[in-house]
N, C-alpha and C positions, 0 to 999 in steps of 0.2 A: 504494500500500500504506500502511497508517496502522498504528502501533505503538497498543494498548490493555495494559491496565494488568492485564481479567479480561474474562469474562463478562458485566458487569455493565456496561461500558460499551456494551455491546450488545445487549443483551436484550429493549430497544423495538423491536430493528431485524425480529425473527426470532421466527415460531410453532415453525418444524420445526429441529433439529437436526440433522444426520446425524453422526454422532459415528463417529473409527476408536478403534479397542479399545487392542491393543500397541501401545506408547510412547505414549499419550494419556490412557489413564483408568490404565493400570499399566502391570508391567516385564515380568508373568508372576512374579513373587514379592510384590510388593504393589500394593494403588493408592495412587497418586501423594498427595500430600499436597494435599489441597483439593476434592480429586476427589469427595467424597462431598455433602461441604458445596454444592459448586458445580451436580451432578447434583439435590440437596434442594432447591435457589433456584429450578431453573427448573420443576421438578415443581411447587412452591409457587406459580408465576407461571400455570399450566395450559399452559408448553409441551411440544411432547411430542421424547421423544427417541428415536433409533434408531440401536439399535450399528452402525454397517456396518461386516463385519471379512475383510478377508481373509484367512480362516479354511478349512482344509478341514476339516473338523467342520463339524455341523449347528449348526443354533439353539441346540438345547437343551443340549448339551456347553458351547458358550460362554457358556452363559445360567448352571451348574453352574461352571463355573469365574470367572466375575464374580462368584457367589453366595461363594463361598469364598474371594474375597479381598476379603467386606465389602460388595460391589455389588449390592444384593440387585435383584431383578424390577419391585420397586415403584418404582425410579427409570428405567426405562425404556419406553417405547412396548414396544417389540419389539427382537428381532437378526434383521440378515439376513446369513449368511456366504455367502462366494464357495461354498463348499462346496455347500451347500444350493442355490443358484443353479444348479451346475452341471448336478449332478441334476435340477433341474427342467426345463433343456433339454434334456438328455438324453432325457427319459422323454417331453418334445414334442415330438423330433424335430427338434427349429429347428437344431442341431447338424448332423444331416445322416446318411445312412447308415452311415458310417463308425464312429458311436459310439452301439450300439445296445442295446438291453435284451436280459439273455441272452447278450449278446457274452462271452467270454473278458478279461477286465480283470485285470490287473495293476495294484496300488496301489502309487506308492512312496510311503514315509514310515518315520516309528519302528514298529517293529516293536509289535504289540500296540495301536498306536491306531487307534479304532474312528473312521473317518471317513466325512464321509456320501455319497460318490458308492463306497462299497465296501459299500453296504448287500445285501440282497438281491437286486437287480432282477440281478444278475451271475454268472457263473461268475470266482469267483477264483481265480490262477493264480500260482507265485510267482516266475518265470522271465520276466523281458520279453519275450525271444522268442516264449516259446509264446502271448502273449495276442493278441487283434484289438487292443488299445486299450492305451494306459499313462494310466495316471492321476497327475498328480503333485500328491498333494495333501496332503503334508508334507516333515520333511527330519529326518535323523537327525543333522546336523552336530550337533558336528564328530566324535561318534564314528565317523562315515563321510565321507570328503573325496570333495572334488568329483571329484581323479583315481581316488579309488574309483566315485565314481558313473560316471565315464566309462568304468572296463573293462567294468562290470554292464551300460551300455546300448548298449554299442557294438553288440552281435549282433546288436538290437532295431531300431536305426537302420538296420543295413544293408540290412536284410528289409522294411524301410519299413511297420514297424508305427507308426500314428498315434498323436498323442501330446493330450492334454487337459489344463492345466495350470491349477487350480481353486485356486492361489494365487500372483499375479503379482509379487509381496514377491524382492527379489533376497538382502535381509538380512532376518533377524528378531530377536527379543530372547527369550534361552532364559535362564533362571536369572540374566539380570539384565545378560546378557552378547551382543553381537552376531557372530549365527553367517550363515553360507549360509544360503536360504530356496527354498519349493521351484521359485521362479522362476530364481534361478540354475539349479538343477540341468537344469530346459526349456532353457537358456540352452545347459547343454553337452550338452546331446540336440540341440539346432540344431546347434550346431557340426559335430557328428556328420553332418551330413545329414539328421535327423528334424524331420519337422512337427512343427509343437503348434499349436495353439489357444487360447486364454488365454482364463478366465473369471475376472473381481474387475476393481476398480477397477487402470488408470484403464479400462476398458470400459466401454463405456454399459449393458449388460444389467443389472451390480449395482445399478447407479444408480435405473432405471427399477424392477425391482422392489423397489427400497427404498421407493420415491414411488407406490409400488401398494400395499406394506404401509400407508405414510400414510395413504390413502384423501383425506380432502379434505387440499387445504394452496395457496395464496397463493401466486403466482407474486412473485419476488422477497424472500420470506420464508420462505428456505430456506438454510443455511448448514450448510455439510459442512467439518467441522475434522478434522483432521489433523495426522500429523508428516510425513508424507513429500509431498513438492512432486510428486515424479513418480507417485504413484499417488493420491493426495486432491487435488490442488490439479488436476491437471491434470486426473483423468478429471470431478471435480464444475465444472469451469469449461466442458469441453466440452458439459457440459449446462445451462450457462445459470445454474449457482448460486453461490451466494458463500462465499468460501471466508473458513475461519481455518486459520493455519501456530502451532501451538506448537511451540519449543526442546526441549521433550524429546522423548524418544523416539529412532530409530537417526539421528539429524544432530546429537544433545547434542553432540557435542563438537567441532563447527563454530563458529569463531566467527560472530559474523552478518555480515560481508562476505564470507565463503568458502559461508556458507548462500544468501546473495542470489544471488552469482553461480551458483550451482549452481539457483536457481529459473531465473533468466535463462536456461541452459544450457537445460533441461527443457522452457520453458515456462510454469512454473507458479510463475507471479508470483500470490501468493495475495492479495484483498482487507486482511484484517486478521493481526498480527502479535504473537501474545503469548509470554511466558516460558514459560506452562503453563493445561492445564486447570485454572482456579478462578473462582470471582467474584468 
């Protein structure tokens, strides 16, 4: 692992980007400081960048809320969220019978958010029990705690309704602040006894159709930065790419021997090592 200073000490190294969103480019209330500047350098150089976020929302929702805290469209290639992902194996089938178009789907998340595997293609239902499928592709934390979520899905488990989880995030960053994510909440639907399925990094699915959005790109000239070792460093190292770990984001307030160790733990001893997204 080598400690770097920015971007800029590695900018020769790499055409593609893969960039994660929360704790990387912002907090969910602003972007980071350098973030913009640093996004303008590589646009400037002709590299191209691609949000990968593990997001239940589509593209374009994330694409809308980058745009309104400053990060407009023109600094990046594309987004591809786990969201978006999910739905698309859903509607191929690669998923498997189990989770099917027309099926009965129950979404969890905050109430009112428009996410993209709760689009159309469904009958929504708002009972976990009564659905074929649960989809967990957000978290209402903490105005809803996890031993809430546990009474809500206890029924659901026991009836062995299958479970879809289209964001693997155990923590997220909500108003600036680190809450449950809808991965924990999979977490205590396993406990329960309930399957799940997991679509986002680290799984290889998000990876590959991020490197399908790219279209061309250079083997070894591919680098997927991130905060989180166990979902960016690990799922982009399983695929052969090089990775960068910034300090911010949900491990800020690790120092960096308790950070290391915790890569060691995971796996996910990332290539390069900086403070923060900048140049």
């Amino acid at each position: 692992m080598k400690r770097i200073t920015g971007l800029s000490d590695i900018a020769d190294q790499f055409d593609l980007y893969l960039v994660d969103q929360y704790g990387v480019l912002h907090d969910g209330v602003a972007a980071y400081p350098g973030v913009i500047d640093g996004l303008a350098r590589l646009r400037s150089r002709g590299s191209r960048v691609i949000v990968l976020t593990n997001s239940g929302k589509d593209a374009s929702q994330n694409k809308a809320r980058l745009a309104a805290l400053g990060i407009e469209g023109s600094y990046f290639h594309a987004v591809v969220s786990s969201g978006e992902v999910g739905l698309h194996l859903v509607r191929s089938g690669a998923l498997g019978s189990r989770f099917a178009i027309g099926a009965e789907c129950c979404v969890i998340g905050r109430s009112g958010d428009r996410y993209a595997v709760s689009a159309d293609d469904f009958r929504l239902v708002d009972r976990p029990a009564d659905a074929a499928f649960l989809v967990f592709a957000g978290s209402d934390a903490p105005r809803t705690s996890l031993e809430a979520y546990r009474a809500m899905l206890a029924p659901a488990a026991q009836a062995g309704v299958p479970a879809l989880c289209v964001n693997p995030d155990l923590t997220m960053i909500r108003d600036g602040e680190l809450v449950p994510a809808p991965g924990a909440i999979a977490r205590v639907y396993e406990s329960l006894g309930g399957l799940v399925d997991y679509v986002g990094k680290p799984e290889g699915a998000i990876f590959r159709h991020a490197l399908d959005v790219a279209g061309t790109w250079t083997e070894g000239r591919v680098v997927m930065i991130g905060d989180s070792p166990e979902h960016d460093v690990v799922g982009a190292k399983a695929m052969g790419l090089q990775t960068l770990l910034v300090r911010t984001g949900i491990h800020r307030s690790l120092a960096e021997p308790q950070l290391l160790d915790l890569c060691v733990a995971c796996g996910g001893i990332p290539d390069f090592l900086a403070s923060a997204f900048k140049w």
